[in-house]
N, C-alpha and C positions, 0 to 999 in steps of 0.2 A: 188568819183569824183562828182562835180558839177559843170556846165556850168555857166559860169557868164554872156556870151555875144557870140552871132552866128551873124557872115557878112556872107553874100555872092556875088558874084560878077557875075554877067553874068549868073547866073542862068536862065537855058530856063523857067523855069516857075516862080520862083523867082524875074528872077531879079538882079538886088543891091537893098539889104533889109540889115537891122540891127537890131537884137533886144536883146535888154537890157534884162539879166533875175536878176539887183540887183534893191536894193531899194532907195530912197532916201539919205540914207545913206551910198550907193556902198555896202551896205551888200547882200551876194547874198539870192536870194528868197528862199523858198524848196517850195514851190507849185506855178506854172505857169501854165495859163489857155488860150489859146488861140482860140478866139474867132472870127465869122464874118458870113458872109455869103460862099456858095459852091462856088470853083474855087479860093480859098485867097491862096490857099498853105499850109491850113492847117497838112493835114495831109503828103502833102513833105515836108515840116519841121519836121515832125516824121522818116519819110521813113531816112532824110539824119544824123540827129542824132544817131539813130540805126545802121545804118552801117558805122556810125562816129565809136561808141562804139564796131560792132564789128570787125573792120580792114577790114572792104570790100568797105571803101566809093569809091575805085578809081575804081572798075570795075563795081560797081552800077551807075556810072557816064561815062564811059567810053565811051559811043557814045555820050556824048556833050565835045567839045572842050571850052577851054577857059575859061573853069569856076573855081572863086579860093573861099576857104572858110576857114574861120576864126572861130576857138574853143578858148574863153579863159577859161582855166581851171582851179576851185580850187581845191586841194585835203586835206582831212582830215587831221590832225596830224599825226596820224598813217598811213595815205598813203604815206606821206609826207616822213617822217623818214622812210619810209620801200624800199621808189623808188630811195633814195638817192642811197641804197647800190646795188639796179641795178647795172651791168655791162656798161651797156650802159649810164643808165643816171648819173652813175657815175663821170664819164669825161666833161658830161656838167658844172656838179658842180653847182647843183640851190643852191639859198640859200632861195628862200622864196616859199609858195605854190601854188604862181598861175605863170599862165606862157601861151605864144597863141601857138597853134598846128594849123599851117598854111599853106593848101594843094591845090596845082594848078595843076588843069588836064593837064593843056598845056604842062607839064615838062614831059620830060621821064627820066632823070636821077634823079634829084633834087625836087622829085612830094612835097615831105615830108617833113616840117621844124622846129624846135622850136624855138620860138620868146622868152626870159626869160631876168628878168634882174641880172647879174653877180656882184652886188654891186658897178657897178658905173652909171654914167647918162646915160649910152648909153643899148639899146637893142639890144643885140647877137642874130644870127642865126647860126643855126648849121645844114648840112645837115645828120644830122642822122633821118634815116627811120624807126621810131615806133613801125612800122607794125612788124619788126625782132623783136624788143625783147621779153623779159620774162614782162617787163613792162606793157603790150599791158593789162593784165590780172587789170591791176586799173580802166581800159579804159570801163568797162563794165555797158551794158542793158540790159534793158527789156522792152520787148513792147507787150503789148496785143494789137490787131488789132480789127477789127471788125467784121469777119472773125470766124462766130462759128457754126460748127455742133452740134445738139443737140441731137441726137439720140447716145445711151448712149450702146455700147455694153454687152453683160455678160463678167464679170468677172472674172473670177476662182482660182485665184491664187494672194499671194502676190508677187510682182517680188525681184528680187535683185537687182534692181537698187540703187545707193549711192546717199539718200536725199539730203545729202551735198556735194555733189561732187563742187570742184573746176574747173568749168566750163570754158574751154579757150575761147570759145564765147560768146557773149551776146543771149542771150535768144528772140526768137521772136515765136511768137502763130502759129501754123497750121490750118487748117481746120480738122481735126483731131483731135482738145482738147478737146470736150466731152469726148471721151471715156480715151483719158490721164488723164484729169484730175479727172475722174471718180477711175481709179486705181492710182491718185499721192495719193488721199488722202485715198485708202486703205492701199497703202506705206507710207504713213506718221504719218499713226495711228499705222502701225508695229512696226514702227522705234520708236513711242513714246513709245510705249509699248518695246520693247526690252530696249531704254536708261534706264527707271525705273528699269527693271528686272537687268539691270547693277550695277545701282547705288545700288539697292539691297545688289548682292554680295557682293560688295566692303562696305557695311555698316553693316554688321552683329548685328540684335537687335533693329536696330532705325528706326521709323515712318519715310518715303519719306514724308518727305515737299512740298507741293502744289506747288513749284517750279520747281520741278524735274518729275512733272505728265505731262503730254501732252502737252511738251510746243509749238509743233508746230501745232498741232492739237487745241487747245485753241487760239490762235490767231485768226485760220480760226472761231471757234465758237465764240469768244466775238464781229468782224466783222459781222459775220454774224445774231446775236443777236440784235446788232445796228439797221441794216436794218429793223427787222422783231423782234420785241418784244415778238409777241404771237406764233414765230414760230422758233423750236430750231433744232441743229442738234446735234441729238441721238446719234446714234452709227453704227457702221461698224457690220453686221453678216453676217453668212452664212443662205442662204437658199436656198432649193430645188441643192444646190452642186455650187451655185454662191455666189461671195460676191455684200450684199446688204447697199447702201448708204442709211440709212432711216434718216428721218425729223421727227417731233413732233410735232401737235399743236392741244391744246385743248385734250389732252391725245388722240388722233390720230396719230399713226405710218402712212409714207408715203413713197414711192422711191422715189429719185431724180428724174426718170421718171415724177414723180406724181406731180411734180412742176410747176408750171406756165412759159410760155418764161419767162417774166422777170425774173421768182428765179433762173433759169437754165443760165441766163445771168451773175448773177452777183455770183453765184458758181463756173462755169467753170473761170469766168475771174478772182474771188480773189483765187482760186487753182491753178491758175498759176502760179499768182505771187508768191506762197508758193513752185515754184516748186524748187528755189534754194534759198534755205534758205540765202546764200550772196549776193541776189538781192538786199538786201534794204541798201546796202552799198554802190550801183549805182546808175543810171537814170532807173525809171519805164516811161513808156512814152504808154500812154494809149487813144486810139483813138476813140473821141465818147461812153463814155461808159452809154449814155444816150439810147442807142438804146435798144427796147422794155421795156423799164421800163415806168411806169406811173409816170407822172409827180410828185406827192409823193415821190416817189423813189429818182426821178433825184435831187430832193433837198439834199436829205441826202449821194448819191453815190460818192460824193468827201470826206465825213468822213468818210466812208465806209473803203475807200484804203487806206488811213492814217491810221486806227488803223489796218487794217490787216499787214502793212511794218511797223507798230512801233517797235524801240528796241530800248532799253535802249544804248546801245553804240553809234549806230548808228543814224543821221537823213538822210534818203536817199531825192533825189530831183524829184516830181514829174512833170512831162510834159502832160497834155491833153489837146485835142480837144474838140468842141462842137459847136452842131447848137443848146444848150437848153438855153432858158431863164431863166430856174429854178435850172439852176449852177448858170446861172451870177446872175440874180437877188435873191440875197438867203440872209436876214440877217445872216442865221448862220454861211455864210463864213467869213473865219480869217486866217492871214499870208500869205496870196495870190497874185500873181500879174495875173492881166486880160489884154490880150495885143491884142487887136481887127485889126483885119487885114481888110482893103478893097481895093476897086481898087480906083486911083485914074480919070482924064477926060482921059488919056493916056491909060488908060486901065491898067497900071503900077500897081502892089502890091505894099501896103507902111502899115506901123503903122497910126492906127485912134487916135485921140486925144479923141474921144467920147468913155465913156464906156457905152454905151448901145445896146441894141439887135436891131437889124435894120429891123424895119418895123412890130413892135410890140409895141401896146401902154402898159404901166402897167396894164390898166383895161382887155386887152385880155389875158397878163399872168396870171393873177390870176383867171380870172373865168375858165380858160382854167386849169391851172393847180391842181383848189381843184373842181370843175365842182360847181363854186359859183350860176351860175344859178341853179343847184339843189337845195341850200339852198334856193334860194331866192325863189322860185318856194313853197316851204313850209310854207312861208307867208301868214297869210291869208289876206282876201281883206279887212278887216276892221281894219288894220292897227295896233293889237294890238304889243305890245313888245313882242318878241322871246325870250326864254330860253334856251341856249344850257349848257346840264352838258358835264363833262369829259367823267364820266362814263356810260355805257348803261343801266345802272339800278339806277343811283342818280336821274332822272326827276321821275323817279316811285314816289320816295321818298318824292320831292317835291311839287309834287302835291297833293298826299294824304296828305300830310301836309297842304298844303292851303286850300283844301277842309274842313279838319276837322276845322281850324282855323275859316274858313265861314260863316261853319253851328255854330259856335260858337259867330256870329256878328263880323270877328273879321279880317281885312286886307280886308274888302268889296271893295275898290277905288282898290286892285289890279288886273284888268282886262289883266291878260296875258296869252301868249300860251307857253306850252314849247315843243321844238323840241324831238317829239316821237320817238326813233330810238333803234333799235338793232342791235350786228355786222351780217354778213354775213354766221356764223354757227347758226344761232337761225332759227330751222323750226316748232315751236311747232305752233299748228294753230292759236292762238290769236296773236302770235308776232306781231308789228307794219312791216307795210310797208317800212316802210326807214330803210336799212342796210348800216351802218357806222361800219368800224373797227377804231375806237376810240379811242384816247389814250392823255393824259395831254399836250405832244409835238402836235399829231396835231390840237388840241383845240387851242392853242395857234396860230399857225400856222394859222390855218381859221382865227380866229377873227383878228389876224394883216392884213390877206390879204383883209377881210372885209371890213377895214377899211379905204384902199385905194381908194376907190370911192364910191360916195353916196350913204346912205340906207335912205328909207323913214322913214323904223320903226328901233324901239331902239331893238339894239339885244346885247344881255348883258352873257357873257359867266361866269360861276360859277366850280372853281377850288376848289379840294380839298385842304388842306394846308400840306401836305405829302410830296410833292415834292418840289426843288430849282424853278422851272418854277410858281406854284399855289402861289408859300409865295410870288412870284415878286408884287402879286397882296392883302396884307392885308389891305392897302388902296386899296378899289378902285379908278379904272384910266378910262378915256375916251380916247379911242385908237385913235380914229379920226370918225368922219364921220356917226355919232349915234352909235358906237362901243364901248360896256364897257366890262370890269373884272375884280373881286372881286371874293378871294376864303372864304372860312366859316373859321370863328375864333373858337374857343375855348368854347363849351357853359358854364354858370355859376355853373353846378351840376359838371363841370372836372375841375381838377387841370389843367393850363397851361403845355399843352401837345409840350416840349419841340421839336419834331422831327415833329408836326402837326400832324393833324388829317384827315381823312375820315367820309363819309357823315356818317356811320354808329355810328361813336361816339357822336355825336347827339341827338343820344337815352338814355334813364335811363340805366342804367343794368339789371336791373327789366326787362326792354321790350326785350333789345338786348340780353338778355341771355337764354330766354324763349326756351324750348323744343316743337319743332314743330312736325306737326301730324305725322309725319314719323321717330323721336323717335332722331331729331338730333337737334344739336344746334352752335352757333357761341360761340368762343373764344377769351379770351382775351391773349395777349401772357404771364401777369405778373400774371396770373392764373397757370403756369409753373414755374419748376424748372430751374435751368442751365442745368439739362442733360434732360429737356424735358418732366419729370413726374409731371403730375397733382397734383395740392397741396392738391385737398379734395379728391383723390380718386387716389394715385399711380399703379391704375392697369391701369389708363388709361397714354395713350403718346404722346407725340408731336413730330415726324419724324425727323423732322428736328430743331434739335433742337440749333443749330449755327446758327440759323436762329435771334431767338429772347434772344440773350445772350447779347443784349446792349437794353433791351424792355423789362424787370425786374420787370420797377416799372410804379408805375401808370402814372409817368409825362414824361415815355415814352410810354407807352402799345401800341399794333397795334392788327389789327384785325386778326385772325386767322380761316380761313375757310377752310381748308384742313388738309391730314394728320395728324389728331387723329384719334388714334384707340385705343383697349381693348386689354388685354391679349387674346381673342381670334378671334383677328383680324377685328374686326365690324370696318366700319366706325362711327364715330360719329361726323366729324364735317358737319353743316351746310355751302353751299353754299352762297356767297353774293348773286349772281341773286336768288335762291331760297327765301330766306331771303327777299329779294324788293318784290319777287310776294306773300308775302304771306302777305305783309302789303298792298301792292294796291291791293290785293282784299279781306283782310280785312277776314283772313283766320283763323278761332279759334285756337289759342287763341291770336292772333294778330289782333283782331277786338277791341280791347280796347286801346291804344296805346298813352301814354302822350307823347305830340310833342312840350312840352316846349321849347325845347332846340333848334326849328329850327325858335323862335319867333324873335332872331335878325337878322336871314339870312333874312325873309322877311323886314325887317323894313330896312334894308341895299338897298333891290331892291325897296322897295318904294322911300325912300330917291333919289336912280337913276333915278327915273323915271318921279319924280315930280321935279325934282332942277336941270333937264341939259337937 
């Protein structure tokens, strides 16, 4: 089911309101955003959808008189053809799949009605009562509310509740779903595991296809992956006689306890949504889900819910709330309608014609939401050009490169700084000041928001070419506003590295492959076989070796700094960050270091700096 258009009439707080949820083209939306300031009705137009969806809108309204409200609704094919053979809406006899579900509190007999058209000009009503049938079961939601305890009980047991159970109500949050959802998703990792141990049986001999491994468990992870790159969810165990929800970052095991509000925010709430697997068949309708998240966050928290309810059969239709500017104002939103509520001089709710955020310029969303005056605050007074890399350890790279370049007479006119930073796990006692959790999206992200209002100095962001985001940039581009990016080509000692490169292949092999004083070293992945064994020395392995099965040959190779080890379990690969600190501070046998290969990256920033 999907809503195409909500009237209401005499609504006590409402109003007569109308909103449109199709496009342009009367095609209906699947993401509607409903935006404004407190008191528009945002989130009573949740409250009266939800128990639209679940057959209780007449006694949720039942102390206001006189209010009538209007559902046009489309259903899928498959709901379509399935509600035919209803009983009830048998006799209606629709013939096509949308139709208005038209309910007036003032009625005691005839409260319920369907509006449809019968294949001629005219629109039928019929007084059949919805709420009776078997039908009512298409009619379904879900709504996360805002409404969360975080305090997470012990656990002990998996339950026997039915993952998929065929839920005769719509689904709405408690204050109680911490700890639910704490044990849905120990029940859900049962249930994945018993499907597999199923498909098993019934398969005798044959490897389970990554299809049939966790597939509901895997949604909550690839969602939650999205959000948090450097931060994964591990696995379900028992410990001390309880079952333990643990996290992973930076080979650090954590509990969900151990989470920050916002991670605990947006765990409980996309475990909820997992909690009927036939929810995304329906309306999700999600109220404010910007609450404790860091503006960061609230950028990415509308793709979040999208890939957690994706399924292939299904597109379900989302509904949220919002007081953030950094839902609405988001380039990376796509397929969405924003339908901005205010009051009018009557004091009346109506739809705004304005889509912008009310009483926020763009320059305070943006410094507000990446904290731009921190960046700009790392400027220094003499105005030179700023360097920001992707990575925490690429300005290592680049500055020991210029330096040596220097001391060699040689990029003298280039007089710049680059932004010092490391992420927010780095305590060793030399690490820089400025902790950034850094990553290609939000490089990207900063320097577009940069760019939005004036900079004195040139601050010029430098992308690997590895990723779809860094190659947007092989020309460099002026973003606006002293704002540039340009990622690193290809240097002339590499074959044209067809999947791009990293700041590390820059280096000769000669240097990049060098055995450091702790007896380790960096890899290339076409230095491996297909199943992961080292070509000069098959005692040694690469873990993972599905990893680098499309990265064979030289014109794709990528860097490998983990997971090799020996027949007797040593590590031996080198770390990238290890690898940066041992070239900036010029650590033997990386005190000698040919930086050929980083002579057009500079001549690319001079070229920026002198010609715009």
């Amino acid at each position: 089911m999907k809503i195409r258009r909500l009237a209401t009439k005499n609504d006590y707080v409402l109003g007569d309101l109308e909103l449109d949820f199709t496009d342009e083209k009367g095609d209906v939306v699947n993401t509607i955003i409903l935006a404004g300031e407190n008191g528009v009705g945002k989130t009573r137009i949740l409250e009266i959808i939800h128990n639209f969806g679940s057959q209780t809108l007449r006694g949720y309204l039942s102390q206001f008189e006189n209010s009538i409200y209007e559902f046009e609704i489309e259903l899928s094919e498959d709901e379509f053809n399935s509600i035919k053979n209803e009983k009830n809406f048998g006799q209606i006899n629709l013939i096509e799949n949308k139709f208005i579900v038209y309910l007036d509190t003032s009625s005691t007999e005839n409260y319920c009605k369907i509006k449809y058209n019968n294949g001629t000009d005219h629109i039928y009503s019929t007084n059949y009562l919805f709420v009776l049938s078997e039908g009512k079961k298409y009619f379904q939601t879900t709504y996360s509310t805002t409404q969360i305890n975080f305090n997470v009980n012990k656990i002990s047991s998996v339950t026997a509740k039915e993952i998929d159970e065929q839920l005769k109500d719509s689904l709405k949050q408690t204050e109680n779903i911490s700890t639910e959802i704490a044990q849905l998703l120990i029940d859900i990792d049962a249930s994945d595991n018993s499907d597999l141990a199923k498909w098993v049986d019934e398969n005798p001999g044959l490897v389970p296809p990554q299809a049939v491994k966790k597939i509901r468990t895997n949604r909550f992870k690839n969602a939650f992956e999205f959000m948090f790159p450097c931060k994964k969810f591990n696995e379900i165990k028992n410990v001390d006689g309880s079952k333990e929800i643990l996290f992973v970052e930076n080979q650090k095991k954590m509990t969900i306890n151990e989470l920050s509000s916002g991670e605990k925010q947006i765990v409980f709430r996309g475990g909820f949504l997992l909690k009927n697997q036939n929810s995304n068949k329906g309306i999700i309708l999600i109220d404010e889900p910007e609450i404790s998240l860091h503006p960061t966050w609230q950028m990415k928290i509308l793709e979040f819910f999208k890939i957690l309810c994706k399924s292939e059969q299904y597109t379900n239709q989302i509904i949220l709330t919002t007081h953030s500017p950094f839902i609405l104002h988001n380039e990376s939103r796509a397929n969405d309608k924003v339908i901005t509520l205010k009051k009018d001089y009557s004091e009346n709710i109506c739809v705004s014609d304005e889509k912008k955020f009310f009483n926020w310029t763009n320059e305070e969303i943006i410094k507000e939401a990446f904290n731009i005056d921190y960046f700009l605050d790392q400027l220094p007074n003499n105005k030179k050009p700023l360097i920001i890399t992707e990575g925490k350890t690429d300005w290592k790279h680049f500055k020991t490169a210029l330096e040596f370049f220097k001391s060699k007479d040689l990029f003298l006119d280039l007089d710049i700084d680059f932004l010092e930073y490391t992420d927010s796990n780095d305590k060793s006692k030399d690490a820089p000041s400025i902790k950034l959790n850094m990553s290609v999206s939000e490089l990207n992200t900063i320097l577009l928001s940069l760019s939005k209002f004036s900079q004195n100095n040139k601050i010029i962001g430098i992308f690997d070419s590895d990723h779809s985001i860094g190659k947007k940039y092989l020309t460099s581009q002026h973003l606006g506003n002293n704002v540039f990016a340009f990622c690193i080509n290809d240097p002339s000692h590499r074959k044209k590295n067809t999947e791009g490169i990293s700041v590390e292949l820059l280096y000769y092999d000669s240097d990049l492959l060098q055995t450091s004083p702790c007896e380790r070293r960096l890899y290339l992945s076409n230095e491996f076989s297909k199943k992961g064994r080292f070509l000069k020395d098959t005692d040694i392995c690469y873990e993972n070796s599905s990893k680098i099965s499309k990265h064979l040959e030289e014109t794709t190779q990528k860097i490998i700094d983990t997971d090799v080890s020996n027949s007797k379990d040593q590590s031996l690969a080198l770390s990238k960050s290890d690898f940066a600190n041992y070239i900036y501070k010029k650590t033997p046998p990386f005190d000698n270091i040919n930086f050929e290969g980083f002579k057009d990256l500079f001549i690319q920033l001079r070229n920026i700096i002198n010609n715009n």
